[in-house]
N, C-alpha and C positions, 0 to 999 in steps of 0.2 A: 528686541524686535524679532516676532519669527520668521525666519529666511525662506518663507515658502508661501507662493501666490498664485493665484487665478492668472493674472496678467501683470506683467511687468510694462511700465511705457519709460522711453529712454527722452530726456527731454519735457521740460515744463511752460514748454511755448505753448502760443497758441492751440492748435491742435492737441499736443499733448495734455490739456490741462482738460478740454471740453472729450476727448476722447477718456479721462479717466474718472470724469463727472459722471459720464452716462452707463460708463461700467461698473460704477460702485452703485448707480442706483438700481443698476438689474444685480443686486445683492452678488455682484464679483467683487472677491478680493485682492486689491489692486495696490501696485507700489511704482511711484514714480520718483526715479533717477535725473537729481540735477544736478549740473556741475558748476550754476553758480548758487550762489546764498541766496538769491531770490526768486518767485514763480514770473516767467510772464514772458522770458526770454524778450525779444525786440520789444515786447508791450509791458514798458517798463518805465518809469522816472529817475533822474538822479539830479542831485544839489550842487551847483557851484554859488560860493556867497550866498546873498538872500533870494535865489534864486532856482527854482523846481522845473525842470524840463521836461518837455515829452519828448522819450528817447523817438518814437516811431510813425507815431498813427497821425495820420491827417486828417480822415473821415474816415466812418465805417458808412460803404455803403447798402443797401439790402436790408435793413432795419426796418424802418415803415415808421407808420403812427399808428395811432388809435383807429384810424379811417381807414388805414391802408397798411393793414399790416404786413411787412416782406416776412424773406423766409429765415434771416438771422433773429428778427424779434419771435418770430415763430420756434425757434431753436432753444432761446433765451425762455422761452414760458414753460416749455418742454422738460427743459431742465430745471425749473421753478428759481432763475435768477433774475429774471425781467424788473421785478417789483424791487429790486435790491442796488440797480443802480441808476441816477439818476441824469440823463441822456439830453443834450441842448440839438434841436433843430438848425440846419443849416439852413441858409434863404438861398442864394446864387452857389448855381454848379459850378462857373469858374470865371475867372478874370483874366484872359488868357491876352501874351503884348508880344508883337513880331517886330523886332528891331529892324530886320530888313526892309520893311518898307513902312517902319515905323505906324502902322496898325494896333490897336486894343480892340479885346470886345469883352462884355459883360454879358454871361448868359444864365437865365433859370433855370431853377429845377420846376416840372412840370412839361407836360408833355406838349400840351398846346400851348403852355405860356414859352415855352423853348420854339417853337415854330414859328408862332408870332416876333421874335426878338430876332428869328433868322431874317424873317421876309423882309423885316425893318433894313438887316444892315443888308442883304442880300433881296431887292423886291424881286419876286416873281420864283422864289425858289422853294412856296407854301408846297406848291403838287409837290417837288420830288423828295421832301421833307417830311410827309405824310407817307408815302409811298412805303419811305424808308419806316418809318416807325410802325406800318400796316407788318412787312415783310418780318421786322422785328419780333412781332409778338408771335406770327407764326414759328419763328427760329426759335424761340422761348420755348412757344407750348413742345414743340419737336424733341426739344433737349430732354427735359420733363418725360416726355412718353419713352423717349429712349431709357434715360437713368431707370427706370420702373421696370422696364425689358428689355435687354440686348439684344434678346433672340429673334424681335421683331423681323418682318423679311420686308426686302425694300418695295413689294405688291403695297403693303398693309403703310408701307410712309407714304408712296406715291400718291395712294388714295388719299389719304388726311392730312398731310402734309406738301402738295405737290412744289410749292414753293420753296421750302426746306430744300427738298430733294435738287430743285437747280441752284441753289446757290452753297450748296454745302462745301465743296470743295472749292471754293472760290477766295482769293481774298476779296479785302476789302476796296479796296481800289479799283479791281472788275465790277464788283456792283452796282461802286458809287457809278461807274461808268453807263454800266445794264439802266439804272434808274435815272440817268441824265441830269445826275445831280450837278449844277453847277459848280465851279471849282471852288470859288471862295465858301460858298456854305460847307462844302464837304472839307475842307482845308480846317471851318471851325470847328467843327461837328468831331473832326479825328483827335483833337486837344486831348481827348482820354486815352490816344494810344500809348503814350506815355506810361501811365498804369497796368498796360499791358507786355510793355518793354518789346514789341517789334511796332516798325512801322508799316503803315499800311497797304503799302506795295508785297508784302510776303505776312501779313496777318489774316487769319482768318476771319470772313465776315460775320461767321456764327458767332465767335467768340464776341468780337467786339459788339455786334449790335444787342445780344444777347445780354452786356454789363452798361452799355450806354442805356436799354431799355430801363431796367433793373434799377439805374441811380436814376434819372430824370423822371420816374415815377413813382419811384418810393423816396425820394432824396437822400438826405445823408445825416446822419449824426455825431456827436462827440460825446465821450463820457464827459460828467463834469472834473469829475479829479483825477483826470485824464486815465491812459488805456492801462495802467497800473490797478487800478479802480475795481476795472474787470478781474486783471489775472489774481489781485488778492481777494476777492469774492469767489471766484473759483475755487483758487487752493483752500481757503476756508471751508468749502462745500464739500468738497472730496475726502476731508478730514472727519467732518464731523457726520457724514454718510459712512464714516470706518473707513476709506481710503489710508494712508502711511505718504507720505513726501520725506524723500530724504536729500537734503541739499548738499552743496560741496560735496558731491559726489560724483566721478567722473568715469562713466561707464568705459572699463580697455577694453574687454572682451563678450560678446555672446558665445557661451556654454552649448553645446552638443554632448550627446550621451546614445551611441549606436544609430548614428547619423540623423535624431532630432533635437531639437532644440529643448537644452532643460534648465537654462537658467542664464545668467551674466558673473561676469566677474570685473570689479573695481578697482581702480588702478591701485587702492593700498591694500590690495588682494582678496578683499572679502567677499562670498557667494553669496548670489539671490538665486533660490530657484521657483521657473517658471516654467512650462511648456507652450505660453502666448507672449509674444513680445509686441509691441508696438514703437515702432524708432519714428518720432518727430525731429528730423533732421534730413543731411542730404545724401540721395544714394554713393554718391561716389564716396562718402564716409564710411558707408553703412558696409559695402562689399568691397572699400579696400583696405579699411583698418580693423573693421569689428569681427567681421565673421572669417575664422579661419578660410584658406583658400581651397581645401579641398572641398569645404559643402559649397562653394559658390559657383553656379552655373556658368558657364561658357558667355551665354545668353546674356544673364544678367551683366556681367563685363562689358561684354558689347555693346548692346543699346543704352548702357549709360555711358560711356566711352565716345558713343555715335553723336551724344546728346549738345548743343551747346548751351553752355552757361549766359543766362539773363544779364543783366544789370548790376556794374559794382556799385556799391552804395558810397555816396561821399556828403555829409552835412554837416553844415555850422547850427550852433548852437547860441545866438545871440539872448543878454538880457543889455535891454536899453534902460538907459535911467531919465527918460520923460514918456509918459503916456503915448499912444499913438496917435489921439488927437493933436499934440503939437506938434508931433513928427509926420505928421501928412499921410501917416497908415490908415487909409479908409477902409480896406477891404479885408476879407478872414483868409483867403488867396490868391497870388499872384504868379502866372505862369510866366515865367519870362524865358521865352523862345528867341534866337535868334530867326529862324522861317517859321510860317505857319505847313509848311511842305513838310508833313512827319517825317518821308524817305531822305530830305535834307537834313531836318533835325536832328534824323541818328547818324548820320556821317560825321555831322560838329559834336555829339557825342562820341563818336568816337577818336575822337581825340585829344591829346592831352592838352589842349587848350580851352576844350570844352568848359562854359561860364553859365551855361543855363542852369535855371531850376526853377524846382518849385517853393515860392516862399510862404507858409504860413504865417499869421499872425494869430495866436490865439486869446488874447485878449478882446479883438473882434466879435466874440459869439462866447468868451468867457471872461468875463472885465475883471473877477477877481480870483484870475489864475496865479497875478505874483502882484506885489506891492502897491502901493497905491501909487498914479505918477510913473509906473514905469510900463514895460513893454515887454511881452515874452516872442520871440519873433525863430524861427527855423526856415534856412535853406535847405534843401536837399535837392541831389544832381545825382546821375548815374553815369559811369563810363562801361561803353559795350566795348567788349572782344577785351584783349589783351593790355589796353593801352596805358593805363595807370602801372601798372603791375612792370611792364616794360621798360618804363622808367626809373622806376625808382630803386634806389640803395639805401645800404646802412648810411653810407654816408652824406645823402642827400635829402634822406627821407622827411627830418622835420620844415626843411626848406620848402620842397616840392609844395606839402601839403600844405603850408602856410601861405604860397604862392597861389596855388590852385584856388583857395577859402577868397585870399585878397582880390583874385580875378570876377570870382561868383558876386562881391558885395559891388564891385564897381562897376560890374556889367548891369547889376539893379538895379543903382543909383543913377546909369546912365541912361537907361530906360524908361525907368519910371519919372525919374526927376525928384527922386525924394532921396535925402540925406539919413543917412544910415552912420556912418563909421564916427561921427561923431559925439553920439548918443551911447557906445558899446562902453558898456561897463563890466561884463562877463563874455570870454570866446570861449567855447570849445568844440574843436574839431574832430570831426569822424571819418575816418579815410576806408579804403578798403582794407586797409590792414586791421582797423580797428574792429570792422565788421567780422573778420575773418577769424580775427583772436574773441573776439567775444561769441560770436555765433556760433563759431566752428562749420561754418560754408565755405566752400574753396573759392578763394580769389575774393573773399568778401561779397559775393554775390547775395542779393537782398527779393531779387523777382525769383526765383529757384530757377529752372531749365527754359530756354526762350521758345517760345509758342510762336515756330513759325512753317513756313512749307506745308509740308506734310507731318509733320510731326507737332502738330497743333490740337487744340483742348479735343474735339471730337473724335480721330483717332484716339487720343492718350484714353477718354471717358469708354471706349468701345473694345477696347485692348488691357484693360486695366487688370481684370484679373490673370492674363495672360504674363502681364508682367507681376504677379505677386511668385516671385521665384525660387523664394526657402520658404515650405510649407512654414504657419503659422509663427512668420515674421512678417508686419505689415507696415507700408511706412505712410505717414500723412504730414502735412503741412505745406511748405509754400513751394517744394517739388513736386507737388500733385498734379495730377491732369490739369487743375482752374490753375496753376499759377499760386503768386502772393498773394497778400492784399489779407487783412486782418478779415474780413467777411470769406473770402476764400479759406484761409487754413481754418475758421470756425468752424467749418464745413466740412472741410477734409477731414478733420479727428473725429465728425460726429459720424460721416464715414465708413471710418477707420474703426472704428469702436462696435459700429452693428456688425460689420463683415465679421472682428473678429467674436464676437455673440455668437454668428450661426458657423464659425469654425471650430466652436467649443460644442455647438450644438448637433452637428455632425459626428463627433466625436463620441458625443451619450448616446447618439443614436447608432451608432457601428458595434 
């Protein structure tokens, strides 16, 4: 293999897989650094027993259809892989249950079929429901005109945007307010803040209306042989466009050579040389283990330092041994909150008693994901701030987690009224440790940096070249300005990959 490329990308997650797609197809010579055996990082599968999991993805949303094409199917034709994987339609946005006052609600995707399903459980709350999703589409197009120009002056948004312009710095919770949204529809309506990993008391409203527009109008999809599906069509594509992937390989260092960047070095010592890196992974990695400390900015330590960390990621991994029709699994998801009050919700996540989640069933929307008669069924929960981490030791660690998992299945069954633990024929658990060792994200974190206050997707999207801080090192994935979520880091690497195009193109041109 020759040790010498166009661009190096560190990382075969998301981002980095779509970030080295679109560089080998502008005839770069590209090589991607992984440090496990397979592409796809979180978008991934693995086997217990007769039994195939999906490590990560619950929907992609931003896809579209045939009718309604978003801008990830748009990304996917772009790169000429649309036609290559085979995508199942979701029907219901979400199934969301508040144990506190013992409430469920069942909601659509579709814009007016979502309004009409509010007024039903909430009558008379069509106007401020419409309002919201009027306001919506202006926050949309505004986002849009900004990504295209930064340099816009706030005269030229005022004028086309004036609505933007008052609610930009605002969260969510001012608006609902501004709009006189009733509490319980706005209570439903925030179910997605979740995916966003703040609640809506210090979330931004651009963000959230911006992603609730986006899924309730384009809806959402699932690969069929799940999100592994993607990352091996990818890595496939990269290879045979002349891309290189080199697996088990575990990038120790980024190479300088009279103070820029000229390559990496591998923990069994071997050089790649590059002068474009691309790191899919997390800053706090990036500038405290890879890059020597004397090229790393002041700056750059600081506001990632400044930064706080998202959501630890914690999930079970059930296979049932009877179908979901006899076990009472109706639906493809199931929120189980203990309040429908987001700002409540993340308090009971934050702490180590926390039992909510989100449980998919995938057999719902893909019946012959695993055996006939059985059930592929995942929890996933998140704890914010410190608080998993806090607790645990060596010496209690398998206990903890096992306790934690046992808390999450009974808090389901008590909610739901459906009988789970008897049915488990395959567990396994994902704690933030496991996240942390597998990922290599600090504290296990799975939403990258929390999008809240002031330091929310709008600043991060308007600041962003500000913060590219070792010339022609760029990083993408789920610490990017959008946050996680498999249609966000798609995004990020595609990103990631044209910046670093016209950094290269700068370059011929100097």
């Amino acid at each position: 293999m020759d040790n010498s490329y166009d661009v190096i990308v560190i990382g075969a997650g998301n981002a980095g897989l779509i970030s080295a797609l679109k560089l080998v197809k502008e005839n770069k010579k590209v090589l991607i650094l992984e440090s496990n055996n397979v592409p796809g990082g979180f978008a991934t599968s693995f086997i217990r027993g007769r039994f195939e999991f999906e490590t990560s993805l619950q929907e992609i949303g931003g896809y579209g259809s045939s009718e309604k094409i978003g801008p990830i199917q748009k990304l996917f034709e772009k790169l000429e892989i649309s036609d290559k994987i085979n995508f199942i339609n979701l029907t219901d946005a979400f199934h969301v249950y508040a144990k506190d006052k013992k409430e469920e609600y069942r909601m659509p995707f579709g814009i007016q079929e979502f309004i009409n399903k509010m007024n039903e459980y909430v009558p008379g709350s069509d106007k401020a429901m419409k309002k919201f999703f009027i306001l919506a589409e202006e926050v949309q197009k505004a986002i849009v005109f900004l990504e295209q120009d930064k340099n816009v002056n706030s005269k030229i948004l005022s004028e086309q945007f004036p609505n933007f312009m008052k609610v930009a710095a605002l969260s969510t919770d001012k608006v609902f307010k501004a709009l006189k949204m009733p509490k319980k529809a706005a209570e439903i309506l925030s179910t997605y803040w979740i995916y966003l990993g703040s609640p809506t008391s210090n979330l931004s409203f651009v963000h959230f209306a911006s992603t609730v527009l986006s899924n309730l109008y384009l809806g959402a999809v699932i690969p069929e042989k799940r999100s592994h599906e993607i990352s091996n069509i990818l890595a496939e594509e990269i290879t045979k466009n002349g891309g290189d992937i080199k697996y088990l390989s575990t990038v120790q260092e980024i190479l300088f050579e009279e103070g820029k960047v000229c390559g990496v070095r591998l923990s069994d010592g071997k050089d790649f040389k590059s002068k474009h890196i691309l790191f899919n992974g997390s800053p706090t990695f990036l500038y405290g283990k890879m890059i020597p400390k004397e090229y790393v900015p002041k700056e750059a330590l600081k506001l990632t330092n400044s930064r706080v960390l998202g959501g630890r990621g914690f999930s079970i991994y059930l296979g049932l041994n009877q179908s979901p029709e006899d076990i009472g699994l109706t639906d493809y998801s199931y929120f189980i909150n203990h309040s429908l009050d987001s700002n409540i919700e993340f308090e009971n996540r934050s702490s180590i008693k926390n039992n909510s989640c989100v449980a998919i069933v995938l057999n719902n929307k893909n019946p012959h994901c695993s055996p006939a008669g059985t059930t592929l069924m995942t929890m996933t929960s998140v704890f914010f701030g410190d608080t998993f981490n806090n607790k645990v030791t060596e010496e209690n660690y398998f206990e903890l987690k096992n306790q934690i998992a046992e808390n999450i299945i009974n808090n389901f069954e008590e909610t739901t009224g459906i009988n789970i633990k008897s049915y488990i024929e395959e567990i396994e658990i994902a704690s933030p440790v496991t996240y942390a060792r597998y990922g290599g994200h600090p504290e296990g974190v799975i939403y990258g940096y929390k999008l809240t206050g002031l330091d929310n997707l709008l600043p991060r999207t308007l600041n962003k070249e500000k913060e590219n801080f070792v010339p022609n090192v760029r990083i993408c994935g789920g610490f990017d300005a959008w946050g996680n979520g498999f249609s966000n880091t798609y995004l990020s690497g595609y990103r990631a990959a044209k910046l670093t195009l016209l950094d290269m193109k700068g370059e011929e041109e100097a």
